[in-house]
N, C-alpha and C positions, 0 to 999 in steps of 0.2 A: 581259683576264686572266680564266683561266675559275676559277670558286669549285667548291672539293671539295665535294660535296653526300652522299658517303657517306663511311662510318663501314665497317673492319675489326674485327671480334670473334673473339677469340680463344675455344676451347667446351676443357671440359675436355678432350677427348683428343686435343688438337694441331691440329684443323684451325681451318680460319677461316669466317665469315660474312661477307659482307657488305650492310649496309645502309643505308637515307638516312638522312639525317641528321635527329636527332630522335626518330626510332624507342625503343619502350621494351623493356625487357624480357621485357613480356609479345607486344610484336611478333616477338621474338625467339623465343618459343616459338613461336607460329604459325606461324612461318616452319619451322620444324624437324619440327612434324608440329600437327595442328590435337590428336590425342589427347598430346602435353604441354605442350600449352595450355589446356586441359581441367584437369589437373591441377597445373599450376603454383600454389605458392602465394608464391614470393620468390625473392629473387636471392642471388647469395654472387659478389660484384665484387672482384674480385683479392683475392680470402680474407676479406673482409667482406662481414655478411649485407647486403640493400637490397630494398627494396619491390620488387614486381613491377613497377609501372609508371615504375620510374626512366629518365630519360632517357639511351642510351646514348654514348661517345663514343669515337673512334678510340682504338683498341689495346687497350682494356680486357679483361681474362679474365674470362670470365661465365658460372658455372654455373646452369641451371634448377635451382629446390630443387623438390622435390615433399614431401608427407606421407614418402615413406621414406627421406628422409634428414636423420640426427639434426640437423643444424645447424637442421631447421624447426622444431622444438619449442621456440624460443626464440619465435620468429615467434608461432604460435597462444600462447606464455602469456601474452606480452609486451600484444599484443591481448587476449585474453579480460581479463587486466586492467584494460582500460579498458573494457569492456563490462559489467566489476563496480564500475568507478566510474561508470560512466553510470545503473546502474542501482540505484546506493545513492542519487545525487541526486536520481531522481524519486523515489523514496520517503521519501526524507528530504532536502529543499529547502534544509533552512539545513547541510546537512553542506559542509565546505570538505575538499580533497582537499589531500595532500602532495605524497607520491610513491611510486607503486609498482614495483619493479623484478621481475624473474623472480630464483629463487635454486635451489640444487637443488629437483628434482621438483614447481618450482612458482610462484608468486607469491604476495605477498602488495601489499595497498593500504593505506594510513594517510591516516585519515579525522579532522577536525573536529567532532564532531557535540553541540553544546551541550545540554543538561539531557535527553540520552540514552544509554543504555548499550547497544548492542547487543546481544542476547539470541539462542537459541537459533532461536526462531520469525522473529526479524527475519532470518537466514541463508536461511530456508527460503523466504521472503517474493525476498529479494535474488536468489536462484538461479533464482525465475519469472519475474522479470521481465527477468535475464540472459537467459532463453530465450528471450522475446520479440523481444528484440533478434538472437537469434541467426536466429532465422526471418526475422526484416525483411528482412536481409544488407544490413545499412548498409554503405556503402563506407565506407572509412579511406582520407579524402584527406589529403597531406602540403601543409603549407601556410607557406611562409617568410613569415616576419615582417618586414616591411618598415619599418616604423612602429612599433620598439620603443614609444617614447611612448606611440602613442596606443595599443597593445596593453596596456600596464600600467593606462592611467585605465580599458580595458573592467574588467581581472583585479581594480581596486582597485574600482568602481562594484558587482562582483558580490559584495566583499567576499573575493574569493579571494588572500587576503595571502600563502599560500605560493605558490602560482603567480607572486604578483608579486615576491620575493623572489627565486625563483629568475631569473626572466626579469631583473630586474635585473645579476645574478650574470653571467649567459651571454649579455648583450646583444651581445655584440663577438663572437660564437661560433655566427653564422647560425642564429639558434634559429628553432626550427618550432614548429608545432603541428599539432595530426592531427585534422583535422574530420571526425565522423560524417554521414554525409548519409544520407537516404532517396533511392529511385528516382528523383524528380524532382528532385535536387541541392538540396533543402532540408539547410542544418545544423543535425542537430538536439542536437548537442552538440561539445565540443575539451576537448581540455586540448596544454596545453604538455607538448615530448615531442620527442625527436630518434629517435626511431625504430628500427629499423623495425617494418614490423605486415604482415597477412595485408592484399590488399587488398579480400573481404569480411566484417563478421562472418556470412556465411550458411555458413564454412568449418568454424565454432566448432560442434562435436556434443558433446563429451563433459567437461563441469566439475563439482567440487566446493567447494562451500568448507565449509573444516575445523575453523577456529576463530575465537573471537578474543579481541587479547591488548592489552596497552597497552602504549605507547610513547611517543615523547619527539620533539618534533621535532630533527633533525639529532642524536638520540641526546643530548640535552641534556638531564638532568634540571633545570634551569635552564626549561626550556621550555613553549610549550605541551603538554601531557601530547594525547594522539592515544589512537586506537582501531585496531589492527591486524587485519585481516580477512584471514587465509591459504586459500591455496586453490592448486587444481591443476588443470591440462586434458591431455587427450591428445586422438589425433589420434581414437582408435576406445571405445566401450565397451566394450569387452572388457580394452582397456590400464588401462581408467579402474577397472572391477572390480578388475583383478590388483592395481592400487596400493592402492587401498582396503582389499583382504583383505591385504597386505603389511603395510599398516597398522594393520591390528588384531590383528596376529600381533606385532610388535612392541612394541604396547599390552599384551598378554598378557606380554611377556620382558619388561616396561620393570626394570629393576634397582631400583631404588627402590621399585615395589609387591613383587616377588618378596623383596628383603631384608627387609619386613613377617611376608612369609607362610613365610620360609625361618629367620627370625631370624638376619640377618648382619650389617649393622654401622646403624650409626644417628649421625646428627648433634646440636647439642645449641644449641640460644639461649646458653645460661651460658657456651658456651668458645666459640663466634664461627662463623658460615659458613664453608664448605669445609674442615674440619677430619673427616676420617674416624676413630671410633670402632670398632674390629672387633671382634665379638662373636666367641667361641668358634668359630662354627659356619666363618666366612667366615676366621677366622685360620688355622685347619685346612688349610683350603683353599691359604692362603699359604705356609703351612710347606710343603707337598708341591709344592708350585709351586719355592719358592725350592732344595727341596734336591735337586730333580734341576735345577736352575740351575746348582747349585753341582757338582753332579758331572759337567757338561757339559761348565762351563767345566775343571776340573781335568783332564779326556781331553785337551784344547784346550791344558794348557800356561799361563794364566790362572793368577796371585797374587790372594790376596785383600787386600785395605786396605780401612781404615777411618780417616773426617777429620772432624775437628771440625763441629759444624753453624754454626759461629759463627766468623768472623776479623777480626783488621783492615780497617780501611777500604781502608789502604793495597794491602792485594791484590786488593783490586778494583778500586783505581785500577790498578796494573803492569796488569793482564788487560783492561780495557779497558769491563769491566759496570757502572763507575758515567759509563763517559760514553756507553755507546750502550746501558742497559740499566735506567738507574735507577728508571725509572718501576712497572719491576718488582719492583724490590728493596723491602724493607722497610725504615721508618726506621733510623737508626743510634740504639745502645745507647751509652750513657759506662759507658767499666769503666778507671778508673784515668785517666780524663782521655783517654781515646784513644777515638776512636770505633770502632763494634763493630758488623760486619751479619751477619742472619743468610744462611747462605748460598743462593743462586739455582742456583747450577752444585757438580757436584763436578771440575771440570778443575784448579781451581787447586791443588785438595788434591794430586790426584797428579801435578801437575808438583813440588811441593813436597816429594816424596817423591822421586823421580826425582832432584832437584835436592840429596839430602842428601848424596851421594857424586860421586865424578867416576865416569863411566861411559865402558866402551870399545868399539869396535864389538863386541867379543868379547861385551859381554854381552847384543847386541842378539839380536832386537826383545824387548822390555821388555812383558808383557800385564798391567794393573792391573786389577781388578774390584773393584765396589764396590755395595752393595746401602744406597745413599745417601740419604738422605734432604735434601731441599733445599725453601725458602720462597719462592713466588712470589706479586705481588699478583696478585689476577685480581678485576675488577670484580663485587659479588654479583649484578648481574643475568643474568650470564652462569655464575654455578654453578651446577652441573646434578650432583646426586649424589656420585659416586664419579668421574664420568667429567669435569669440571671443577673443581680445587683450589686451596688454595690451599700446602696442605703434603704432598707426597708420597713418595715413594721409588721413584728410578731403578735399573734396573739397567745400572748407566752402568760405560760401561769405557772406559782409554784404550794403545791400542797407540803403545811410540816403538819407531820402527823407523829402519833407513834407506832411500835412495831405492830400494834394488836390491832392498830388501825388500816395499817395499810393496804390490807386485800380490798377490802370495802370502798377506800378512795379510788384504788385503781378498777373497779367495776363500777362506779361512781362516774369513771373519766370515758370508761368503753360506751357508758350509755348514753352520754353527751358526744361522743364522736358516732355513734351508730344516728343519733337524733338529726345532728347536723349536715351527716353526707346521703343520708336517706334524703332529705328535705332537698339537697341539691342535685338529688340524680342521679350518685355514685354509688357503685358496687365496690365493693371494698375487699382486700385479703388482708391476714397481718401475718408479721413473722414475728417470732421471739428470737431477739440476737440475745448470746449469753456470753459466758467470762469469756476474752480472749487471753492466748498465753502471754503476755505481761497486762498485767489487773494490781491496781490499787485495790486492800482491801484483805479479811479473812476468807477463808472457802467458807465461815458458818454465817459472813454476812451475805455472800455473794451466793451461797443455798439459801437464806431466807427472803432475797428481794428475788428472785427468779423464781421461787419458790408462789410468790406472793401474786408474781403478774402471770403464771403460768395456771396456777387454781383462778384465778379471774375472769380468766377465757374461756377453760372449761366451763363453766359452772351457767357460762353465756350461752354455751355449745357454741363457740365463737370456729370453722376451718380459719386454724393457722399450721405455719410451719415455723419449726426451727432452725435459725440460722447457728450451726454452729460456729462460736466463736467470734460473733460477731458482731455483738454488747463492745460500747467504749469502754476505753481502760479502766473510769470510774465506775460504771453502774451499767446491767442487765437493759433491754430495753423492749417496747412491744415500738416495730414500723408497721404504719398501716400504708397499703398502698392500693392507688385510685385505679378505677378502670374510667374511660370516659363515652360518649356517646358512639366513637369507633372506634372501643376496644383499646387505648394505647392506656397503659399505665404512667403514673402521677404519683411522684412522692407527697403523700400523705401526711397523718396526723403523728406523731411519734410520743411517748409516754418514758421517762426514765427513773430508775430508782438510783438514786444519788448515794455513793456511798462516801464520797469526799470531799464535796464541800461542806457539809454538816462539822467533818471533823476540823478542817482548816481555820474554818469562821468559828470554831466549837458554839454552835449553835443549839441550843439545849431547852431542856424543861426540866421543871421540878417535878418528880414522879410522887406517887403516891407513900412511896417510903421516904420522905423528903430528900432523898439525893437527886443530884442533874444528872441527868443521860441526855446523848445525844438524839436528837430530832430525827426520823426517818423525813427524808427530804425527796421530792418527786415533782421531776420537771415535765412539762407537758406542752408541746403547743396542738392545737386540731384542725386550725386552719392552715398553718406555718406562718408563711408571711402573705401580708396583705396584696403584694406587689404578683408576687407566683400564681396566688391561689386565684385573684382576679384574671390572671395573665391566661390559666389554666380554664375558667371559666367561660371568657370569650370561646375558646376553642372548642368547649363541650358543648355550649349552647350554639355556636358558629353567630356568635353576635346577638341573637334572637333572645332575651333576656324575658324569664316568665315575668308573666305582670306587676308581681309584687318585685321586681327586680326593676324594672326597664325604667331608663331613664324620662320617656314620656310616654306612657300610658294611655294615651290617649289622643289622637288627634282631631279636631272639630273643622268641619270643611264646607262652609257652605258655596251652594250651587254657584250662586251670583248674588253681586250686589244687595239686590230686595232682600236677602235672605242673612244679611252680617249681624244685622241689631239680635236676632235670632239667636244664630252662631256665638255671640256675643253671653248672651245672659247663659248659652245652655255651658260655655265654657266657663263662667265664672261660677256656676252653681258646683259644679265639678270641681272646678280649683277650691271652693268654700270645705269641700268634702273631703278635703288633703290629699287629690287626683291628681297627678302630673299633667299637665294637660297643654299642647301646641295646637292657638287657635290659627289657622291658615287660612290667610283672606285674601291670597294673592290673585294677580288677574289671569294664573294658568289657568287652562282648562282643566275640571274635576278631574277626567282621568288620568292626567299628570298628577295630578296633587297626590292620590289618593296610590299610583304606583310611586310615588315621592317617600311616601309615607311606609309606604311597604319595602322599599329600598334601605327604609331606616329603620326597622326591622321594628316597629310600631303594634304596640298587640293590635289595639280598636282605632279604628278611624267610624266616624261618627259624619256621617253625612246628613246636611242641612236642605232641602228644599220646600216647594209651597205646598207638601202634603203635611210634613213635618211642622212648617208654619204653624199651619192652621189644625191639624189633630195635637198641636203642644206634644212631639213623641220625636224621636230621632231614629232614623236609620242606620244602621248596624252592619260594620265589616270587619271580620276580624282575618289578619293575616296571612293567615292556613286557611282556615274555613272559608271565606267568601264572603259574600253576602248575608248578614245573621235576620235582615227582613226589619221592619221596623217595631219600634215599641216605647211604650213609657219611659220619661227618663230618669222615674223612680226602681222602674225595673229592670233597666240597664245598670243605675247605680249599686241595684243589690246584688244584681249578676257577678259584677267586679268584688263588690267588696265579699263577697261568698271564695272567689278565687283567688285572692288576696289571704284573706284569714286562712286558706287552705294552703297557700304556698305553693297552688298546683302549676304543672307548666304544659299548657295547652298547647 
């Protein structure tokens, strides 16, 4: 009986290979041409990545990766990271390693290191001797662990407890480890690791590392306390530049130093983490934000409401957030012997409202808007500004419609989210998340609301992608997500078709055949929360808020003295005109004042002297631009108010 000695490969564009059996991936290349063999640095084996030298086997689809395409940038960070834990241990010997995984734009490693803190110089130290290693071009051999045992007494003899911990954990789960060799198959370093990796470091050209921070083994503050060392690689210097200058462009917007230097809102030890205080200047900002919200929603057809911040327990038990949410919720308050939470969601508010009357088809679809305010816990190591809270305000809304209605509301809600992040500057993607494998619900409800938000978008020509599987266990959903002034993505507007609280709350209408059926229910915020989306904004504007935004609009500065009575009336004629307006009479000199003003990131400053006096006209700077030359202060006010009504941001 003869033995099959080769192997069928399927390549991505349909044809086949064939080879003997055993052959690897990297044979696989050579075979195809010796120049993408050359460049080969890993495989992607029926949709998952794998080492170059994996062993191939009948039927498998096998793409060459090379440096251009994105899946290999997991490949070289995934790697580079162990080449920055190789190269922390020879400089620091008694350091014990965790685990490092790749995360956006990057990696980080969590290091052991006893009666050391690593410092600024130790980075710079770590990143030569990564280089080292990158010149060697150690090969990254995968190496199955045969002898779980007697691999734990090496990992326990070396004193590497978290290594042995893990391998413990995954012993039943063919665990590997990834042996460093030199030239002549010396190993001169491993760690435990399923993989994959490039297969050598001599592929590794262009890393940084960025910081570091402290952490918790397994995030356990219970635990040993670790030292986190972040860092990034790309394939070319030049990608490695861009992200670094991306990165100090971003350091410059961070929201947190700019609300310092803009005076916008500030937090406080005495009243608790993630609690945002808004200062005048950033409230400003909110008012003018909320009240073309509000006239948007009114073009749309949109009620407004407002719900307690605080209810019964019990309606949180009907809606389902104290048994799949509580960890989020804050404790419960005794008020009259009945327990009391603060609230996490505004839905139940306005099914509650919904629910005060019988309702008939006649009155559908039903739009609530609510400018809400709700309490979530969020661990304090994870709050970050304005932009993680723990108490914020949604601009949450919820449409009941019925089935025949609902395409039309949710294309309804795209062209209020296209109206809105157009207006502020953002480019936008969406994804459609669908059923995951545990879903509340029918497959013919959960095909007609995905069904619903998916002809929506088409019909928009909306580019999105699908997430599979990625809809909450109740309901389908459209996420939109932000791009901003340097390109970093922002979680967006989100849209959901509700397929479980309609049934809980049984939330209904009288149909045209006079029975009740349940409401198609659709939760929706555009902004999210007021607290993010502001937080998010500083950052894309870098503080510099277009005109119809900016806290002062305007600044009025006369030269000197003679020139205040002046300064005086052109500022209140301004202020009469509902202009933001800071009149500045102080005894600096104009070019102080007037880089004062531009430090405050001020559109027009408005300069006063004896030309302006006596021609009754003001002189003209604006920000960016300069010098804008003088003129009437009828045609400076229509200037504004032309840019204003347009929303533009100069």
């Amino acid at each position: 009986m003869s033995v099959n000695t080769q192997v069928k490969i399927k390549l991505p564009d349909g044809s086949e290979k064939t080879l003997d059996q055993g052959k690897t991936g990297a044979d696989l290349a050579k075979e195809i041409s010796e120049g993408l063999f050359r460049k080969a640095v890993g495989l992607s084996i029926n949709g998952e990545l794998s080492d170059l030298y994996t062993p191939l086997t009948d039927g498998m689809e096998v793409k060459i990766l090379t440096a251009d395409d994105p899946q290999s940038i997991e490949l070289l960070r995934h790697s580079t990271a162990h080449v920055m834990a190789q190269a922390v241990q020879k400089l620091f010997p008694q350091a014990k390693i965790a685990i490092g995984p790749t995360i956006d734009n990057g990696f980080y490693y969590d290091f052991e290191i006893k009666d050391h803190s690593l410092s600024t110089e130790d980075l710079a130290n770590i990143e030569a001797e990564m280089k080292k290693i990158a010149e060697a071009k150690q090969r990254l051999v995968r190496y199955n662990i045969t002898d779980v045992d007697k691999q734990l007494k090496e990992f326990e003899s070396q004193g590497e407890k978290f290594k042995a911990e893990l391998l413990r954990e995954h012993r039943d789960h063919n665990p590997t480890l990834y042996l460093m060799q030199d030239k002549d198959g010396n190993t001169i370093w491993n760690d435990l690791c399923r993989g994959p990796h490039l297969p050598s470091t001599g592929l590794i050209k262009a890393f940084k590392l960025l910081k570091v921070s402290g952490s918790y083994w397994r995030g356990d503050e219970h635990k040993e306390q670790l030292q986190r060392i972040y860092a990034t690689a790309f394939w070319t210097k030049k990608d490695l530049e861009d992200y670094l200058h991306k990165l100090e462009e971003a350091e410059k917007r961070d929201h947190r130093k700019l609300a310092k230097q803009l005076d916008l809102f500030s937090t406080h030890e005495e009243v608790g983490p993630g609690l945002i205080f808004w200062h005048p200047n950033l409230a400003t900002v909110r008012d003018c934000i909320e009240n073309y919200w509000r006239a948007e929603h009114r073009r749309r057809g949109y009620q407004f409401v407002y719900t307690p911040h605080i209810a019964s327990e019990h309606l949180y038990e009907i809606s389902g957030h104290l048994e799949n949410y509580k960890e989020n919720m804050y404790s419960p308050m005794d008020i009259d012997g009945q327990a009391y939470r603060a609230k996490p969601m505004n839905c139940p508010g306005h099914i509650m409202i919904y629910k005060s009357k019988l309702r008939s088809y006649r009155d559908l679809p039903i739009r609530m808007a609510e400018l809400g305010t709700v309490y979530r816990y969020e661990r304090s190591g994870v709050l970050h500004g304005m932009l993680r809270v723990r108490g914020f305000t949604q601009d949450d809304s919820h449409i009941f419609c019925t089935p025949e209605q609902l395409e039309g509301e949710i294309s309804g809600i795209l062209d209020l989210i296209d109206a809105l992040m157009t207006t502020f500057g953002y480019k936008y993607k969406a994804y459609l998340a669908t059923k995951p494998a545990q879903a509340m619900g029918t497959d013919e409800e959960w095909e007609m609301a995905t069904g619903a938000l998916e002809r929506a978008m088409q019909k928009r020509g909306m580019d999105y992608e699908v997430d599979e599987g990625g809809g909450a266990f109740y309901a389908p959903k459209i996420d939109v997500k932000l791009f901003d002034a340097i390109g970093r993505e922002w979680q967006g507007p989100t849209v959901q078709v509700d397929l479980n609280l309609p049934e809980r709350f049984d939330v209904n209408y009288v149909g045209e055949d006079g029975n009740k059926h349940h409401t198609v229910m659709v939760h929706r915020a555009v902004l999210g929360s007021m607290e993010r989306f502001c937080g998010g904004l500083i950052e894309h504007y870098a503080g510099a808020f277009p005109l119809w935004l900016a806290p002062t609009q305007v600044a009025v500065i006369p030269i000197s003295d003679r020139h205040q009575e002046h300064a005086r009336k052109t500022a209140k004629a301004l202020t009469d005109l509902d202009m933001r307006v800071h009149l500045d009479e102080r005894s600096e000199t104009i070019n102080y004042r007037i880089r004062e003003a531009q430090m405050q990131q001020t559109p027009y400053m408005v300069v006063i002297g004896d030309k302006e006096v006596e021609g009754d006209a003001v002189a003209v700077r604006h920000r960016r631009q300069g010098d804008l030359g003088s003129m009437k202060l009828s045609d400076f006010v229509e200037k504004m108010k032309a840019e204003v009504e347009k929303k533009e941001y100069v």
